[in-house]
C-alpha positions in Angstrom: 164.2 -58.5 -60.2 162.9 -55.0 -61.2 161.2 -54.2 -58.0 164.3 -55.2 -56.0 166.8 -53.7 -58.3 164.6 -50.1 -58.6 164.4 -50.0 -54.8 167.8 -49.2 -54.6 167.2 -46.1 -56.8 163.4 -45.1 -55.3 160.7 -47.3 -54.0 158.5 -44.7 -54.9 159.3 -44.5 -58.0 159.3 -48.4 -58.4 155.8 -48.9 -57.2 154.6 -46.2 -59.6 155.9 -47.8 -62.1 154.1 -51.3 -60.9 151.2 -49.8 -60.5 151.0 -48.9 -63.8 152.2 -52.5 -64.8 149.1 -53.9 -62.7 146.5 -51.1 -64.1 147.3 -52.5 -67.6 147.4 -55.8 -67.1 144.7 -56.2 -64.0 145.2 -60.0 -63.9 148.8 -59.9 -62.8 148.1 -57.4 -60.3 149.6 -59.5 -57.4 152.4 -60.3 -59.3 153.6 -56.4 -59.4 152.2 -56.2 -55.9 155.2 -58.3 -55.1 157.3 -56.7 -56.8 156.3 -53.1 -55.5 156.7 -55.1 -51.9 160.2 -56.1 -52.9 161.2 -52.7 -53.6 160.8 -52.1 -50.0 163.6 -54.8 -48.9 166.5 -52.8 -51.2 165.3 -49.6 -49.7 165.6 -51.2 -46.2 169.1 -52.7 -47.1 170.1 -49.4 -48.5 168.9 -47.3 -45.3 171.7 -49.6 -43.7 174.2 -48.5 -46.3 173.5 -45.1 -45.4 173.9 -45.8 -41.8 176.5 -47.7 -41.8 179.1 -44.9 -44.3 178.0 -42.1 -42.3 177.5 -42.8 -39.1 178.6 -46.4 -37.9 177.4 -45.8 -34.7 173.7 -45.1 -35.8 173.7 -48.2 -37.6 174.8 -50.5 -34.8 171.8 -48.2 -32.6 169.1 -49.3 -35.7 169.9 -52.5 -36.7 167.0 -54.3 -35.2 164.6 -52.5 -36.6 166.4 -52.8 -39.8 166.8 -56.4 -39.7 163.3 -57.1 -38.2 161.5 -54.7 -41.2 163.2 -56.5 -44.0 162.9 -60.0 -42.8 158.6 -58.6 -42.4 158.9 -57.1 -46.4 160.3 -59.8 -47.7 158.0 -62.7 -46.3 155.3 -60.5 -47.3 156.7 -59.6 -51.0 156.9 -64.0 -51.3 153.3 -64.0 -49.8 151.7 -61.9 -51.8 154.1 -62.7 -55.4 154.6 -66.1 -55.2 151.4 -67.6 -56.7 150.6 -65.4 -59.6 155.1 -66.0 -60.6 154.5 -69.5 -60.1 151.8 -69.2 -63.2 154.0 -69.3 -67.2 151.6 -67.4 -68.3 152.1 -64.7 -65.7 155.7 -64.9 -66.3 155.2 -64.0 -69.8 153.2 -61.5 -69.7 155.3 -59.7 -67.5 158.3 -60.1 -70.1 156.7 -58.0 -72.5 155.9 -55.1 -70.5 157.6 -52.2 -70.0 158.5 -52.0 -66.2 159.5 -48.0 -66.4 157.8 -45.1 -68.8 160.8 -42.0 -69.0 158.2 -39.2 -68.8 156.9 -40.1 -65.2 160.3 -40.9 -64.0 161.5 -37.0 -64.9 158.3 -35.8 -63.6 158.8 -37.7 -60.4 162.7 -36.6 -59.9 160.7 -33.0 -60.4 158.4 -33.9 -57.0 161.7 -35.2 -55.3 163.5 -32.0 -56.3 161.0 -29.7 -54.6 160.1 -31.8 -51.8 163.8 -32.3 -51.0 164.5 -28.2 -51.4 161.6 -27.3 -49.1 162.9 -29.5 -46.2 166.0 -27.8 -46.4 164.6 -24.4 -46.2 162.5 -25.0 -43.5 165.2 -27.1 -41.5 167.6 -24.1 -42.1 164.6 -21.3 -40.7 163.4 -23.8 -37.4 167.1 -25.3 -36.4 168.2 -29.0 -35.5 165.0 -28.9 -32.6 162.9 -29.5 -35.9 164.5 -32.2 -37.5 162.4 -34.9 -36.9 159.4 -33.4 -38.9 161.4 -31.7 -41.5 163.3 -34.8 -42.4 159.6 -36.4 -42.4 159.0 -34.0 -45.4 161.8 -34.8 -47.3 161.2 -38.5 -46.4 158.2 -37.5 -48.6 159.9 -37.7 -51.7 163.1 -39.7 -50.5 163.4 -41.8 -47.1 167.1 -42.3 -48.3 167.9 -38.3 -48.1 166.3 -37.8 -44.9 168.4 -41.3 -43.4 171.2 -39.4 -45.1 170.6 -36.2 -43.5 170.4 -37.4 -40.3 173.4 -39.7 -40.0 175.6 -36.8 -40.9 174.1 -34.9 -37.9 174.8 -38.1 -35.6 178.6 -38.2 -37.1 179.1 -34.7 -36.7 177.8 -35.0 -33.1 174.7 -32.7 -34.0 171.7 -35.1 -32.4 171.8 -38.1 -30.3 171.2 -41.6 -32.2 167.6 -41.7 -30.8 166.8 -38.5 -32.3 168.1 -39.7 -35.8 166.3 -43.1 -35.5 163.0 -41.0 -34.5 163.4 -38.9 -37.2 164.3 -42.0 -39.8 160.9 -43.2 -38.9 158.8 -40.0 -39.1 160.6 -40.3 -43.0 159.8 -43.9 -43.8 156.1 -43.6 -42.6 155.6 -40.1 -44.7 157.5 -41.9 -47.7 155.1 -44.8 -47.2 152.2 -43.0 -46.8 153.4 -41.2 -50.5 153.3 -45.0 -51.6 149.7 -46.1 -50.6 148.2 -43.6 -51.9 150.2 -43.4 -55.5 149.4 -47.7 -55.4 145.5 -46.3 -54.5 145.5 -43.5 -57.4 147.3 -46.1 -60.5 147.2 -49.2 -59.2 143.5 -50.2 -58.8 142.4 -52.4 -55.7 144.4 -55.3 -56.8 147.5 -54.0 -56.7 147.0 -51.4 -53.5 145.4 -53.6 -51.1 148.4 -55.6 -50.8 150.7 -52.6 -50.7 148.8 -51.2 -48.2 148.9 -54.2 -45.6 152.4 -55.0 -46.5 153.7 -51.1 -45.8 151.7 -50.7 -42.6 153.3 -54.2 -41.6 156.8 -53.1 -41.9 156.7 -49.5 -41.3 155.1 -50.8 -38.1 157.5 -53.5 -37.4 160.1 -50.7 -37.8 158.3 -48.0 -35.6 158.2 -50.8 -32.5 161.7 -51.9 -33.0 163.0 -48.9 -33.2 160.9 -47.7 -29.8 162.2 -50.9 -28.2 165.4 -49.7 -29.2 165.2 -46.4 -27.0 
């Protein structure tokens, strides 16, 4: 419930946060690994929400890949999950830990801050022709900014649907690739290998989709 619930906020964050979990308690590594992964379904749910106040019309355009990414993270969040949850003990010992620790929270909202600033900057000097790649950098920090950022464009007539769904990509693979290596640096192997299949998985299920899309 954690994992899904702090996806809505910041993935990122979320799996930070799990992969401390899982570098404290090594034996229920899987079990945060899951819960990381299901961080990833309320990020992909909330991409839609995005889409779907701003610009309508993107949303119809992405909801394959949308639909396609989140059935891929959630079968994989069960996969890898399910099995250490079905264990009392497991259960348990997650209860009495502390899923989120203030202090890296704040830092992290400081990365997000300055990652978000410098996209703008740069998007401001190199004009809308650059927006794929600087909404890639913001997607850094936030893949929900840069979906944010683009479906305004779209419902202001800026960029074409395709653009903004190229560009919602470039984000979501630069935020994922944030993720990996944060689950690789805290997390232990335990913990990252999972997050590392289960991100490539859907960030390529999304990637294809979306190409099939147009």
């Amino acid at each position: 419930m954690t994992g899904f619930a702090g996806g809505f906020v910041s993935s990122t964050a979320t799996i930070a946060a799990m992969a401390d979990g899982a570098r404290s308690s090594p034996r229920l590594a899987p079990a945060f690994a899951g819960a990381a992964l299901l961080s990833n379904v309320a990020m992909i749910l909330q991409l839609g929400l995005v889409m779907g106040t701003l610009a309508p019309a993107l949303l119809a355009y992405s909801m394959v890949p949308l639909v396609c990414s989140a059935i891929v993270a959630m079968g994989i969040a069960l996969a890898f999950g399910w099995r250490s949850l079905l264990s009392t003990s497991a259960v348990s010992g997650l209860a009495i830990v502390r899923p989120f620790k203030p202090l890296a929270i704040v830092v992290f909202v400081g990365l997000i801050v300055i990652l978000l600033l410098a996209a703008s900057l740069l998007r401001d000097w190199l004009g809308d022709e650059s927006l794929p790649w600087t909404l890639g950098i913001s997607g850094i920090a936030d893949v929900h900014a840069a979906t944010a950022s683009a479906a305004q464009m779209v419902g202001a007539e800026r960029i074409s649907n395709g653009i903004a769904i190229q560009a919602i990509t470039i984000a979501l693979a630069t935020n994922s690739l944030l993720k990996c290596l944060i689950a690789a640096a805290r997390g232990g192997w335990r913990f990252s290998a999972p997050l590392l299949i289960g991100t490539s998985l859907i960030v390529g299920t999304f990637a294809v989709a979306a190409g099939r899309s147009g």
